[in-house]
PyMOL Python script that loads the backbone (N, CA, C, O; Angstrom):
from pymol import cmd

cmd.read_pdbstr("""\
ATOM      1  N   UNK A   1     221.571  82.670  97.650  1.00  0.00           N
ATOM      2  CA  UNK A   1     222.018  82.957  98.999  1.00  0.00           C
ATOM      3  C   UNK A   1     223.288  82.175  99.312  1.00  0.00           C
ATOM      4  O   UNK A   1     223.540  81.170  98.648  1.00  0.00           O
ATOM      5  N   UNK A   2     224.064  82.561 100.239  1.00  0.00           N
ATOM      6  CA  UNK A   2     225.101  82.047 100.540  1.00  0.00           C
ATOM      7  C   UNK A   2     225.228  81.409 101.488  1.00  0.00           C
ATOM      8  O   UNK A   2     225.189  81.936 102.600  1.00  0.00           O
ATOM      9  N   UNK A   3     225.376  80.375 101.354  1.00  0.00           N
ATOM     10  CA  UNK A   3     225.467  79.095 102.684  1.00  0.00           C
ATOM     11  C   UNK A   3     225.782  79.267 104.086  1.00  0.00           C
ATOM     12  O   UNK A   3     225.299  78.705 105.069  1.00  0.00           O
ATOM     13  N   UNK A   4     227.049  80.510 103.957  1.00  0.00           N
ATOM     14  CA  UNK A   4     227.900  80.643 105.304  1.00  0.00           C
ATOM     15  C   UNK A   4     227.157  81.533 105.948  1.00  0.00           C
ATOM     16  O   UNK A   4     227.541  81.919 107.052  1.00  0.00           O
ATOM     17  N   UNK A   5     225.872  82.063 105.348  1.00  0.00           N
ATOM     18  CA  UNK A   5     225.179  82.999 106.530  1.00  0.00           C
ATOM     19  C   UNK A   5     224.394  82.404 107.720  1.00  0.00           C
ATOM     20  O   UNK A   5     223.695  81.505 107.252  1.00  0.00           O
ATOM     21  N   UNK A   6     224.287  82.462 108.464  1.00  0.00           N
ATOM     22  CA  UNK A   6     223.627  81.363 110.061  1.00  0.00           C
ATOM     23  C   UNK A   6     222.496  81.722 109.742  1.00  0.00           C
ATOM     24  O   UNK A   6     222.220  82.783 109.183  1.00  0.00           O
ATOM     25  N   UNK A   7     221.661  80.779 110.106  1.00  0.00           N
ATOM     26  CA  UNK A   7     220.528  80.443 110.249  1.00  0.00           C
ATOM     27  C   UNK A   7     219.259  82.050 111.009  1.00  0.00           C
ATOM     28  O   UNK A   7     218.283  82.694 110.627  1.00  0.00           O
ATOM     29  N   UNK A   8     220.514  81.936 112.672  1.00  0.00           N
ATOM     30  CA  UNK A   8     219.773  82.598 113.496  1.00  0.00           C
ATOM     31  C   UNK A   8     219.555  84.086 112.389  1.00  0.00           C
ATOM     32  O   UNK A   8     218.461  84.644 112.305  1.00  0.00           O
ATOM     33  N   UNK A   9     220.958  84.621 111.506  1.00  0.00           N
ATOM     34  CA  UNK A   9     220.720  85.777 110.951  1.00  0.00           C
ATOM     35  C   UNK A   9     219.973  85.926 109.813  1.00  0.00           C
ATOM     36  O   UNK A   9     219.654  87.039 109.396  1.00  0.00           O
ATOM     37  N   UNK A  10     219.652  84.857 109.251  1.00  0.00           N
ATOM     38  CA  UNK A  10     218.422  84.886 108.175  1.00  0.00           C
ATOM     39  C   UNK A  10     216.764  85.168 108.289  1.00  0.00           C
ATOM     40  O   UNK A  10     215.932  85.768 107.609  1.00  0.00           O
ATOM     41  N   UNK A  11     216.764  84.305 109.673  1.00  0.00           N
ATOM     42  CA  UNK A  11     215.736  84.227 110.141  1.00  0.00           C
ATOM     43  C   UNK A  11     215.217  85.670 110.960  1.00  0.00           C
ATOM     44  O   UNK A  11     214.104  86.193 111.025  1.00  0.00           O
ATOM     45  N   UNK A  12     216.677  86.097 111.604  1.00  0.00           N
ATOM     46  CA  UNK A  12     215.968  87.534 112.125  1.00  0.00           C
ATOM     47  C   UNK A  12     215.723  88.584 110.723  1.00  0.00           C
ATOM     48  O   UNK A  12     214.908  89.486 110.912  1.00  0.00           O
ATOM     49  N   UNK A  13     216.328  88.523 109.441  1.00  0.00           N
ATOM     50  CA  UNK A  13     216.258  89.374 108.555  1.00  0.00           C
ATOM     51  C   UNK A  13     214.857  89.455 108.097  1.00  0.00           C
ATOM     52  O   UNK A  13     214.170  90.429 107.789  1.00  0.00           O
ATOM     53  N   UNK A  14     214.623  88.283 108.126  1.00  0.00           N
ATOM     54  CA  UNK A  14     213.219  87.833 107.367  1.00  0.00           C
ATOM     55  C   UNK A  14     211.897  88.579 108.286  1.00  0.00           C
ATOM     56  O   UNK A  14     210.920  89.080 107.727  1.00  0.00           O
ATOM     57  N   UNK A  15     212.077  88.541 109.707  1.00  0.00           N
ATOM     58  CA  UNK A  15     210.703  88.729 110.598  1.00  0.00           C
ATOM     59  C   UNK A  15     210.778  90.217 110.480  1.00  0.00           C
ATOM     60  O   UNK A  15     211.647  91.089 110.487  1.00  0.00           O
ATOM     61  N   UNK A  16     209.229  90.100 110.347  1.00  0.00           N
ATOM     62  CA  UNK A  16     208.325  91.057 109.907  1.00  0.00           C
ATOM     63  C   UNK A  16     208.792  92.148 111.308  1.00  0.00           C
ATOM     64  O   UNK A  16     209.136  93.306 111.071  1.00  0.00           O
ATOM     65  N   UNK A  17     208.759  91.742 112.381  1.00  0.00           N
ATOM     66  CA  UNK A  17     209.359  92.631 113.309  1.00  0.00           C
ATOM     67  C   UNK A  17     210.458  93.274 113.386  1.00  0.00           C
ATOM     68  O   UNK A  17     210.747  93.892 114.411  1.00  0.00           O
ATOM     69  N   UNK A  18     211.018  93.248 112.636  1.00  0.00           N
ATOM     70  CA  UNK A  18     212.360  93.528 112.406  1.00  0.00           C
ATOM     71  C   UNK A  18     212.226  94.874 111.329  1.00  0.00           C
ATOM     72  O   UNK A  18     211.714  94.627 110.237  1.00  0.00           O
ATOM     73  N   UNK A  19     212.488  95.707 111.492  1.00  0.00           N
ATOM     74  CA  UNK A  19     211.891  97.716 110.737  1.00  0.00           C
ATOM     75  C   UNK A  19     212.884  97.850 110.488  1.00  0.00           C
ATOM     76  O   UNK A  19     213.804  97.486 111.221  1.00  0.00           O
ATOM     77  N   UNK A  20     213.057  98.483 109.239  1.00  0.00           N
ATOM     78  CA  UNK A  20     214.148  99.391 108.758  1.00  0.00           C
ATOM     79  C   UNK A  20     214.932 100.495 109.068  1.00  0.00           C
ATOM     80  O   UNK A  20     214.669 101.574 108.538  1.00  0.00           O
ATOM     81  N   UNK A  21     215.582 100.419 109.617  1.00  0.00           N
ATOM     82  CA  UNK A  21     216.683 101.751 110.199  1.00  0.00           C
ATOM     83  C   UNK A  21     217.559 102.740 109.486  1.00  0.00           C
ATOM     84  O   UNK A  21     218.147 103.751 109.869  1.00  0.00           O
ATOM     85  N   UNK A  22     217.417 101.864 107.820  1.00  0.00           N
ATOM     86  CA  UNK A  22     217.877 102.990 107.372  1.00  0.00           C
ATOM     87  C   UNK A  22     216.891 103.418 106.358  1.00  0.00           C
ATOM     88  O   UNK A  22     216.194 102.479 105.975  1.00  0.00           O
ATOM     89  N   UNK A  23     216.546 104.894 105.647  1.00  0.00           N
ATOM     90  CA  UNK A  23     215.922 104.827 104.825  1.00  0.00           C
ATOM     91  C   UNK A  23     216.710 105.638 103.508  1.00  0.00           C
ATOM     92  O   UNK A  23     217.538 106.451 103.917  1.00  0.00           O
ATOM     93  N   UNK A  24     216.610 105.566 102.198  1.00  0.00           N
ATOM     94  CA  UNK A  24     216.625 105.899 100.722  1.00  0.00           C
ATOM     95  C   UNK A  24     215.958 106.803 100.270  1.00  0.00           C
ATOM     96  O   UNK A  24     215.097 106.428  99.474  1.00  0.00           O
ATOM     97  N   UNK A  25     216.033 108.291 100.537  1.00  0.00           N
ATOM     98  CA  UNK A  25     215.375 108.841  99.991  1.00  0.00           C
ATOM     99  C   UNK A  25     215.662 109.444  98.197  1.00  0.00           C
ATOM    100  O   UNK A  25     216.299 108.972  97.256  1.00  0.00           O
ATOM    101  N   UNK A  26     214.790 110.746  98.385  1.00  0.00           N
ATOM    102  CA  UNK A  26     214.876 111.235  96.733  1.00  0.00           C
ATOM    103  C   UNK A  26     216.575 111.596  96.850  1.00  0.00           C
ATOM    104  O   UNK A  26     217.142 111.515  95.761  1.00  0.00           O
ATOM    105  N   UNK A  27     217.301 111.913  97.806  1.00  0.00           N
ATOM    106  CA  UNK A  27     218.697 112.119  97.781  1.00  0.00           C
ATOM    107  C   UNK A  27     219.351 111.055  97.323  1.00  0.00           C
ATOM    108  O   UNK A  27     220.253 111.451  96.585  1.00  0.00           O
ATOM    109  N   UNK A  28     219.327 109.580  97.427  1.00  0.00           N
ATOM    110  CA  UNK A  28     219.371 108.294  96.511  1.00  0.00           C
ATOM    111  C   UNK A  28     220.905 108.249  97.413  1.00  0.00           C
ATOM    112  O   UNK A  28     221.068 108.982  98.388  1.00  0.00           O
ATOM    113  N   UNK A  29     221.876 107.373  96.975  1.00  0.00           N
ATOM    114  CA  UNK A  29     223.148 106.842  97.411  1.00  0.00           C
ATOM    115  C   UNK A  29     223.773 107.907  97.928  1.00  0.00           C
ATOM    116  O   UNK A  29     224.676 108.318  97.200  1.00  0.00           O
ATOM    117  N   UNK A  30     223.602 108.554  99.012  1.00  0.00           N
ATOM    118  CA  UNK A  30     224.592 109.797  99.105  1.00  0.00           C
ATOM    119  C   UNK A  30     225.828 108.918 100.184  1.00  0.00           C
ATOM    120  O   UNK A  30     225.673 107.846 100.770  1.00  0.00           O
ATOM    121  N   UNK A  31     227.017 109.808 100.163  1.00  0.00           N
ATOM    122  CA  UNK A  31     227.872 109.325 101.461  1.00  0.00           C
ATOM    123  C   UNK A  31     227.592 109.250 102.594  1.00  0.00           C
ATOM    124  O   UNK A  31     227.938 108.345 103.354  1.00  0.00           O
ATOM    125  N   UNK A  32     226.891 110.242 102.874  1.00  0.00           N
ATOM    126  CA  UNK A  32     226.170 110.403 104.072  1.00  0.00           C
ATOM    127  C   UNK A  32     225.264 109.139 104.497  1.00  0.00           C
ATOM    128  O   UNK A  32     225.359 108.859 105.692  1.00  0.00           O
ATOM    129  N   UNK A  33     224.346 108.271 103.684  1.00  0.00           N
ATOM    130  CA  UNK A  33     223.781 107.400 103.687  1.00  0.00           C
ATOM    131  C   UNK A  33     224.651 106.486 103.973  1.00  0.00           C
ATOM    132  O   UNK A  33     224.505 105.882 105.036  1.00  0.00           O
ATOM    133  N   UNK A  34     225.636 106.198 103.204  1.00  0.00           N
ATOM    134  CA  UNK A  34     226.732 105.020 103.275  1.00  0.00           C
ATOM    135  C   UNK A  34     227.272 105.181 105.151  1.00  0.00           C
ATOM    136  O   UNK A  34     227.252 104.293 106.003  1.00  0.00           O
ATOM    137  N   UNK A  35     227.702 106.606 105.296  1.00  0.00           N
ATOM    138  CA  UNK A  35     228.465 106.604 106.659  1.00  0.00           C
ATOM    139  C   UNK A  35     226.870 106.352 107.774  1.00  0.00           C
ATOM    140  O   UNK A  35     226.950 106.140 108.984  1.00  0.00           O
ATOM    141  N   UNK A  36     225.993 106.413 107.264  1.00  0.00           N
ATOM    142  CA  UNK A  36     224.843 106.264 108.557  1.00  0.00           C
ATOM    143  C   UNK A  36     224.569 104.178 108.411  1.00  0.00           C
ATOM    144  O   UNK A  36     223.978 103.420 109.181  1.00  0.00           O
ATOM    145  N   UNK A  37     225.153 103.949 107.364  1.00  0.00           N
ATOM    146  CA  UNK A  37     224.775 102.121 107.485  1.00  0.00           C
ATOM    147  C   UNK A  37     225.915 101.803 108.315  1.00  0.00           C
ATOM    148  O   UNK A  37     225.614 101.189 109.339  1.00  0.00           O
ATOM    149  N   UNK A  38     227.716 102.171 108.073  1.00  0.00           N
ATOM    150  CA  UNK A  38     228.545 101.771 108.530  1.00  0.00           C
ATOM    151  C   UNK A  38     228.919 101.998 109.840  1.00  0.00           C
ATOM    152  O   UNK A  38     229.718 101.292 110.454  1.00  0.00           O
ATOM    153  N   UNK A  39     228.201 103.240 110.399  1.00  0.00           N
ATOM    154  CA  UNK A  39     227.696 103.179 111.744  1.00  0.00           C
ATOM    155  C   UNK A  39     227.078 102.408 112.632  1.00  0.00           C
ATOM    156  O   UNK A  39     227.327 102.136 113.807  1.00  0.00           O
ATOM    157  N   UNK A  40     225.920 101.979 111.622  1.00  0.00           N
ATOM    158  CA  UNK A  40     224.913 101.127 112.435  1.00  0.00           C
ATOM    159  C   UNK A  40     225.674  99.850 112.664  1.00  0.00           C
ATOM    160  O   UNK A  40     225.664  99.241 113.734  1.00  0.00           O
ATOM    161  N   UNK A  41     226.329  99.489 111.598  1.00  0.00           N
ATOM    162  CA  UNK A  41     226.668  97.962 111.538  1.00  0.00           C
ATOM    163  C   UNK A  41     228.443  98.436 112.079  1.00  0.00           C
ATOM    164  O   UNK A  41     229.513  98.429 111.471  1.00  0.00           O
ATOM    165  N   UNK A  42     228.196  98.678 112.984  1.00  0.00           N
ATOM    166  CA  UNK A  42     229.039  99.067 113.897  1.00  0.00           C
ATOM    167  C   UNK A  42     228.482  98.437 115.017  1.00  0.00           C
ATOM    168  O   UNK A  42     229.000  97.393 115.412  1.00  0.00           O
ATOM    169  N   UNK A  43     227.813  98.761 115.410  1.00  0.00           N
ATOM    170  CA  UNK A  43     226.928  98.715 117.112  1.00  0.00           C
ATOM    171  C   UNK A  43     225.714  97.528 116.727  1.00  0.00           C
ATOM    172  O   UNK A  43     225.374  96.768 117.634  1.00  0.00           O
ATOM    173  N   UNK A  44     225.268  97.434 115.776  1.00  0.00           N
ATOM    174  CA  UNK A  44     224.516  95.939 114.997  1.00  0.00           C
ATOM    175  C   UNK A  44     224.566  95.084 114.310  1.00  0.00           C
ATOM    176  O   UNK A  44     224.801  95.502 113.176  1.00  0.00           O
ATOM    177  N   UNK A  45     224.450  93.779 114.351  1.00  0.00           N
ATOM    178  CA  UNK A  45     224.682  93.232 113.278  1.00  0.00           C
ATOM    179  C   UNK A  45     223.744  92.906 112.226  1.00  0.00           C
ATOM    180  O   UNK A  45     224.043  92.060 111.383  1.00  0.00           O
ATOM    181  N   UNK A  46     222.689  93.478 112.208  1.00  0.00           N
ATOM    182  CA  UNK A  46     221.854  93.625 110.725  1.00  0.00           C
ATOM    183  C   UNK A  46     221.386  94.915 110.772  1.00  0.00           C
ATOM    184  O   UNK A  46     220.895  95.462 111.759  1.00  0.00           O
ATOM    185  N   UNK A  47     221.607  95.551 109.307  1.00  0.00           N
ATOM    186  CA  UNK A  47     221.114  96.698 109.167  1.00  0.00           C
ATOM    187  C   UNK A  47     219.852  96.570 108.031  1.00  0.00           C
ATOM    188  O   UNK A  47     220.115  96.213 106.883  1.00  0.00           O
ATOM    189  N   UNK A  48     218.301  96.929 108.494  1.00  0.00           N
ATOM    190  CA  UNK A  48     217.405  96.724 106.886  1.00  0.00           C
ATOM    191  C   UNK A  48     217.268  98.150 106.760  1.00  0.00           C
ATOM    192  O   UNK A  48     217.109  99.068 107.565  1.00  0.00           O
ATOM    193  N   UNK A  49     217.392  98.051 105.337  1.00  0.00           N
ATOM    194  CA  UNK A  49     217.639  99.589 104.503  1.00  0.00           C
ATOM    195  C   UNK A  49     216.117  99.366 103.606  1.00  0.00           C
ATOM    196  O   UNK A  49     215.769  98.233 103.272  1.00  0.00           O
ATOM    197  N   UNK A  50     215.417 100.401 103.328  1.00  0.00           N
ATOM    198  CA  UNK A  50     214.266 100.726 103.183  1.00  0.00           C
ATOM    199  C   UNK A  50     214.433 101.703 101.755  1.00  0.00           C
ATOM    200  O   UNK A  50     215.068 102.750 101.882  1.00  0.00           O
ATOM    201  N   UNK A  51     213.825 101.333 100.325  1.00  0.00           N
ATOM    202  CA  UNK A  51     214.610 102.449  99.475  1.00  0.00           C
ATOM    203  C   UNK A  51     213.212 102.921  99.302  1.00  0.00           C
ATOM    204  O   UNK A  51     212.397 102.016  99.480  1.00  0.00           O
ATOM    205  N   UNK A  52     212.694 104.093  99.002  1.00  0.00           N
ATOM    206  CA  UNK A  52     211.909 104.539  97.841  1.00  0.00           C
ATOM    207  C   UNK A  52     211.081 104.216  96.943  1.00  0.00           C
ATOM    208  O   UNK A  52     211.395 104.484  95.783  1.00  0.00           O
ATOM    209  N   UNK A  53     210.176 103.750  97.127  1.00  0.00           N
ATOM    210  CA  UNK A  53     209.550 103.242  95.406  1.00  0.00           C
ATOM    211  C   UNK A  53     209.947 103.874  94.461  1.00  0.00           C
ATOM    212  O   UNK A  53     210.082 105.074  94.702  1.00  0.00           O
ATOM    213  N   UNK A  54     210.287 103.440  93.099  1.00  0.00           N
ATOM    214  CA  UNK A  54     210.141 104.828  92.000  1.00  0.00           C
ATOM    215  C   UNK A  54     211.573 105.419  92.368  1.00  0.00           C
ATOM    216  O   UNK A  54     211.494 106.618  92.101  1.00  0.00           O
ATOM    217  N   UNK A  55     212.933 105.116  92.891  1.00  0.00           N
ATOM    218  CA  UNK A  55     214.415 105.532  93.114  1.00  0.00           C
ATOM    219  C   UNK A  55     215.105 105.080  92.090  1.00  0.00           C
ATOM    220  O   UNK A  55     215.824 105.706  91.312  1.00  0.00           O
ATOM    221  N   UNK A  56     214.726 103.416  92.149  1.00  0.00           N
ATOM    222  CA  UNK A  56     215.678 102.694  91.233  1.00  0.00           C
ATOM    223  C   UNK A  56     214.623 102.064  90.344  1.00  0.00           C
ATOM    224  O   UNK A  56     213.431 102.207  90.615  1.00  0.00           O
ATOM    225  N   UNK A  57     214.972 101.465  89.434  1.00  0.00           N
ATOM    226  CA  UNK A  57     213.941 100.603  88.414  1.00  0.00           C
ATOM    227  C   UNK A  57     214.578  99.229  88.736  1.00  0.00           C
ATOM    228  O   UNK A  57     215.709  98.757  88.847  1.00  0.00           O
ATOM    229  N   UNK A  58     213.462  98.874  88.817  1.00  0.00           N
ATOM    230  CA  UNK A  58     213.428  96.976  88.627  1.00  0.00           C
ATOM    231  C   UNK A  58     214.983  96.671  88.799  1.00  0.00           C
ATOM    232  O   UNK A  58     215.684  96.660  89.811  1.00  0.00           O
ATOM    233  N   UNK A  59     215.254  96.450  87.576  1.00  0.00           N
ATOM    234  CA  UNK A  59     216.551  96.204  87.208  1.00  0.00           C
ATOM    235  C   UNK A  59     217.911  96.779  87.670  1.00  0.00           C
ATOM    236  O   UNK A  59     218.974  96.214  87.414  1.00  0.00           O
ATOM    237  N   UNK A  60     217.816  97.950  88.375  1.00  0.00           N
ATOM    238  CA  UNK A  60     219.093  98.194  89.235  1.00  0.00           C
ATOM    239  C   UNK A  60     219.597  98.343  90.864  1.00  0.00           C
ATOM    240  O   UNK A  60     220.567  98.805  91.464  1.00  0.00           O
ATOM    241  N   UNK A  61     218.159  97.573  91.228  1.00  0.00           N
ATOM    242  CA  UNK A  61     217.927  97.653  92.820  1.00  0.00           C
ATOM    243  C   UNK A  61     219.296  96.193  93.418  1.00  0.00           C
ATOM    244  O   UNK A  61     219.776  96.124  94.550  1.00  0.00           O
ATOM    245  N   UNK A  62     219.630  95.157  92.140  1.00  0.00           N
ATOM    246  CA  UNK A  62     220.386  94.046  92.734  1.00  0.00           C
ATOM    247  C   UNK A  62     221.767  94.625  93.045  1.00  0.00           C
ATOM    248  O   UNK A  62     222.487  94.277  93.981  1.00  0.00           O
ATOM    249  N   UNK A  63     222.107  95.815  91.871  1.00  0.00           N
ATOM    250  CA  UNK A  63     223.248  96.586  91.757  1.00  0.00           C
ATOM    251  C   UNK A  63     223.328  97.939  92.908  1.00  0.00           C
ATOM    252  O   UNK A  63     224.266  98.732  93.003  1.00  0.00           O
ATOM    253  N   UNK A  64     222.220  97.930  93.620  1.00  0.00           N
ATOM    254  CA  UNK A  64     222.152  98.936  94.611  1.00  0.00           C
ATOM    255  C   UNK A  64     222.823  98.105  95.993  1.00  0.00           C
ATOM    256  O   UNK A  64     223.758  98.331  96.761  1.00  0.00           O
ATOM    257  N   UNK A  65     221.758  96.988  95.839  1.00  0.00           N
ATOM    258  CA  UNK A  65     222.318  96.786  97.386  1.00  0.00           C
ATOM    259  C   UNK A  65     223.632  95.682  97.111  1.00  0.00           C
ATOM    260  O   UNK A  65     223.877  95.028  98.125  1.00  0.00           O
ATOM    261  N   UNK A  66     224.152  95.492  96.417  1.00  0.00           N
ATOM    262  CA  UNK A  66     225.716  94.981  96.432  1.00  0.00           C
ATOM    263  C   UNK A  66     226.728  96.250  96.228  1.00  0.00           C
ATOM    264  O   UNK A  66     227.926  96.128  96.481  1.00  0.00           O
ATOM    265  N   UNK A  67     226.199  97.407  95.781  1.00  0.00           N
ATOM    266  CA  UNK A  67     227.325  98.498  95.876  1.00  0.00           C
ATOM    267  C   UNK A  67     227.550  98.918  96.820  1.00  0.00           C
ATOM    268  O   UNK A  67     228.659  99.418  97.007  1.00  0.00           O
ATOM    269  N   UNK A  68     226.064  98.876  98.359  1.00  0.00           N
ATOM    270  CA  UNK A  68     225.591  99.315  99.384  1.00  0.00           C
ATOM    271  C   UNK A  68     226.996  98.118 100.595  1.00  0.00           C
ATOM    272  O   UNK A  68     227.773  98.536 101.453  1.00  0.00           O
ATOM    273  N   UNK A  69     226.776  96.681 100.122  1.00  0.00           N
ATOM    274  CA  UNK A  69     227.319  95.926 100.868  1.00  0.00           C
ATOM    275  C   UNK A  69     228.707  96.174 100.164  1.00  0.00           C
ATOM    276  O   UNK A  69     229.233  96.859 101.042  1.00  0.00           O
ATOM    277  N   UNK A  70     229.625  96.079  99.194  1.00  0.00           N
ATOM    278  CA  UNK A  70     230.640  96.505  99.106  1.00  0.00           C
ATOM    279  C   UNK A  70     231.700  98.146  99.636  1.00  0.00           C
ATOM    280  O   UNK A  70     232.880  98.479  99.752  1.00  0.00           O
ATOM    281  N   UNK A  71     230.399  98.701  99.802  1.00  0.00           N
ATOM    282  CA  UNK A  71     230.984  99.951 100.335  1.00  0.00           C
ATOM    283  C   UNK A  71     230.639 100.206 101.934  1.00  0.00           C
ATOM    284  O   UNK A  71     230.535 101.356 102.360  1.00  0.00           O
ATOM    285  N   UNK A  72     230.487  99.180 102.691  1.00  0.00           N
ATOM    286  CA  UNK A  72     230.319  99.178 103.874  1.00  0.00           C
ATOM    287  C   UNK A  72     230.616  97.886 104.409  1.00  0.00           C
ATOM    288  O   UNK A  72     230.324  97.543 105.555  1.00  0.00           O
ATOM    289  N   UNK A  73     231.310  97.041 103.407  1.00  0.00           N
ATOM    290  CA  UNK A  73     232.412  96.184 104.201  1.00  0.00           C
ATOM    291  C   UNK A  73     230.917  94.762 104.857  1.00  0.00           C
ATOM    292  O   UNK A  73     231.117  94.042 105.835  1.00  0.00           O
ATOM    293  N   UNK A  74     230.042  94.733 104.301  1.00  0.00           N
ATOM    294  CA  UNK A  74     229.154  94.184 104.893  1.00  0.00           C
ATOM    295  C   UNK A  74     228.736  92.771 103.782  1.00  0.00           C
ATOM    296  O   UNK A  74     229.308  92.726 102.693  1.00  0.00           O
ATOM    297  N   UNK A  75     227.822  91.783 104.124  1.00  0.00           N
ATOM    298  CA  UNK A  75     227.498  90.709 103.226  1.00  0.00           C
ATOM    299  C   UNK A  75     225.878  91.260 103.308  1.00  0.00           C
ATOM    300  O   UNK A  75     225.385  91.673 104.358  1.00  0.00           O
ATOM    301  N   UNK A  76     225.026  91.178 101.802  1.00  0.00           N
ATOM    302  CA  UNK A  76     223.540  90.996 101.357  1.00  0.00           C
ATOM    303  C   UNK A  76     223.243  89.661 102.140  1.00  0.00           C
ATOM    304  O   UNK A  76     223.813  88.570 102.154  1.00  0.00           O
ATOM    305  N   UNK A  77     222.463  90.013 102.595  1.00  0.00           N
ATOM    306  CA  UNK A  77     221.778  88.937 103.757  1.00  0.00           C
ATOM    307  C   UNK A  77     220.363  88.372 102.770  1.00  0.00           C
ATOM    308  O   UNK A  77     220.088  87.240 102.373  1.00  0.00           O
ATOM    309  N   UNK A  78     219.629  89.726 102.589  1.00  0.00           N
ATOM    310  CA  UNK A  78     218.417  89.596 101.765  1.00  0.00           C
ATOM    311  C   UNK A  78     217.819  90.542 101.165  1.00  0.00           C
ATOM    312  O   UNK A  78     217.530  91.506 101.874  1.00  0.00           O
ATOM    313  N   UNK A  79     217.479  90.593  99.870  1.00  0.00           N
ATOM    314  CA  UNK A  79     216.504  91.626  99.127  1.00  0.00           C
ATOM    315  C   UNK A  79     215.268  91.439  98.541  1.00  0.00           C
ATOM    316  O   UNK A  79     215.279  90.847  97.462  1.00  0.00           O
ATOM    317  N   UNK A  80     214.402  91.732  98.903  1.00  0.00           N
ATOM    318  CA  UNK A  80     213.399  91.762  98.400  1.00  0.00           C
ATOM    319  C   UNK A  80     212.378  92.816  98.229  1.00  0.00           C
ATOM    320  O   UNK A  80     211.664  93.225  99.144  1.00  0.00           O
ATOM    321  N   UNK A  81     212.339  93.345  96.675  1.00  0.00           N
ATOM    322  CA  UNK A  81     212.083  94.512  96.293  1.00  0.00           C
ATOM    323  C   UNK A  81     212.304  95.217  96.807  1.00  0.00           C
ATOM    324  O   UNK A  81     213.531  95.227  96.716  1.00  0.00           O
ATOM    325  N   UNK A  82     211.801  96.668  97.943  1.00  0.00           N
ATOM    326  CA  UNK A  82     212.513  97.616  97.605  1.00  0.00           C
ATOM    327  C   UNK A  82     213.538  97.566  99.226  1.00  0.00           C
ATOM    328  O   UNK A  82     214.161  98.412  99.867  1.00  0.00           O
ATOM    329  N   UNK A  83     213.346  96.521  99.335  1.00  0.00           N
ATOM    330  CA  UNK A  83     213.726  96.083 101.309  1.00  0.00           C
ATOM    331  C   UNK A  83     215.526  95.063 100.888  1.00  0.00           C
ATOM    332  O   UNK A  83     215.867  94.247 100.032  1.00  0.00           O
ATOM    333  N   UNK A  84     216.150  95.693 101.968  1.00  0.00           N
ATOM    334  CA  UNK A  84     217.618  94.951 101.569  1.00  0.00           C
ATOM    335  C   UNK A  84     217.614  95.017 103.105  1.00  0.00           C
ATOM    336  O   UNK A  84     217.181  95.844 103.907  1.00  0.00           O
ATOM    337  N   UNK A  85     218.403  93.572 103.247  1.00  0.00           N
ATOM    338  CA  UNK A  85     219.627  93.423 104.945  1.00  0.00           C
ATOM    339  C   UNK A  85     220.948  93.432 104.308  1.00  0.00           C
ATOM    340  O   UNK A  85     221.420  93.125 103.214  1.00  0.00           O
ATOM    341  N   UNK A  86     221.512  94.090 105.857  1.00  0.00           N
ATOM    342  CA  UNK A  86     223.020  94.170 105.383  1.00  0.00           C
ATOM    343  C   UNK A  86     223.271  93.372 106.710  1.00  0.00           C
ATOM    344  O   UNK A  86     222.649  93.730 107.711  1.00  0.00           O
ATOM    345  N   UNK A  87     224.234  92.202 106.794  1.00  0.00           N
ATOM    346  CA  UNK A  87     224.985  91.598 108.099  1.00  0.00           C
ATOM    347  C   UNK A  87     226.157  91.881 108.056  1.00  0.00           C
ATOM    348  O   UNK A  87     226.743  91.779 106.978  1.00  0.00           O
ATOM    349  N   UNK A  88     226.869  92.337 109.267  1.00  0.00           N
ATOM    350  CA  UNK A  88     228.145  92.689 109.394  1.00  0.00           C
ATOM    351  C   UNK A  88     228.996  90.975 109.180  1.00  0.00           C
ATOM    352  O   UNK A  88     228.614  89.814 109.326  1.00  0.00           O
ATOM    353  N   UNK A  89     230.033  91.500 108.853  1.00  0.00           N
ATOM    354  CA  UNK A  89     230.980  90.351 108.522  1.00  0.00           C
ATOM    355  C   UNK A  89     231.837  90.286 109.613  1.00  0.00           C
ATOM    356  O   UNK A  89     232.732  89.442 109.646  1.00  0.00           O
TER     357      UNK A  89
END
""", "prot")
cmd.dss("prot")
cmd.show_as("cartoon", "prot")
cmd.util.cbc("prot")
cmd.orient("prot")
């Protein structure tokens, strides 16, 4: 994790109250997906993205949500399995 993220925004990423707004379906990375995060994190500053079980394997979910935060101008807040935050920068 990266140091320069605040406290207050870790902590809201983490609570369980906090639901996913975006979701990953069998359509997987579409643009459309990308333009519905860069929206949100427009008008919010955390977006949790929700993928699919069974979308990505193990091994390419770290490469999902850093392609997710590079293409929406945003910093990985947190991932854990199939659950990612995005914080606006």
């Amino acid at each position: 994790m990266m140091s320069t993220i605040p406290t207050h925004v870790l902590r809201q990423a983490k609570s369980r109250d906090f639901r996913p707004s975006v979701r990953i379906g069998k359509a997987g990375l579409s643009e459309t997906v990308l333009e519905e995060i860069r929206q949100q994190l427009q008008s919010r500053e955390l977006v949790k993205i929700k993928v699919n079980k069974g979308l990505f394997e193990r091994e390419q979910r770290s490469d999902v949500w850093n392609h997710l935060a590079e293409n929406t101008g945003s910093t990985l807040v947190l991932q854990r399995g199939n659950i990612g935050v995005l914080w606006r920068r």
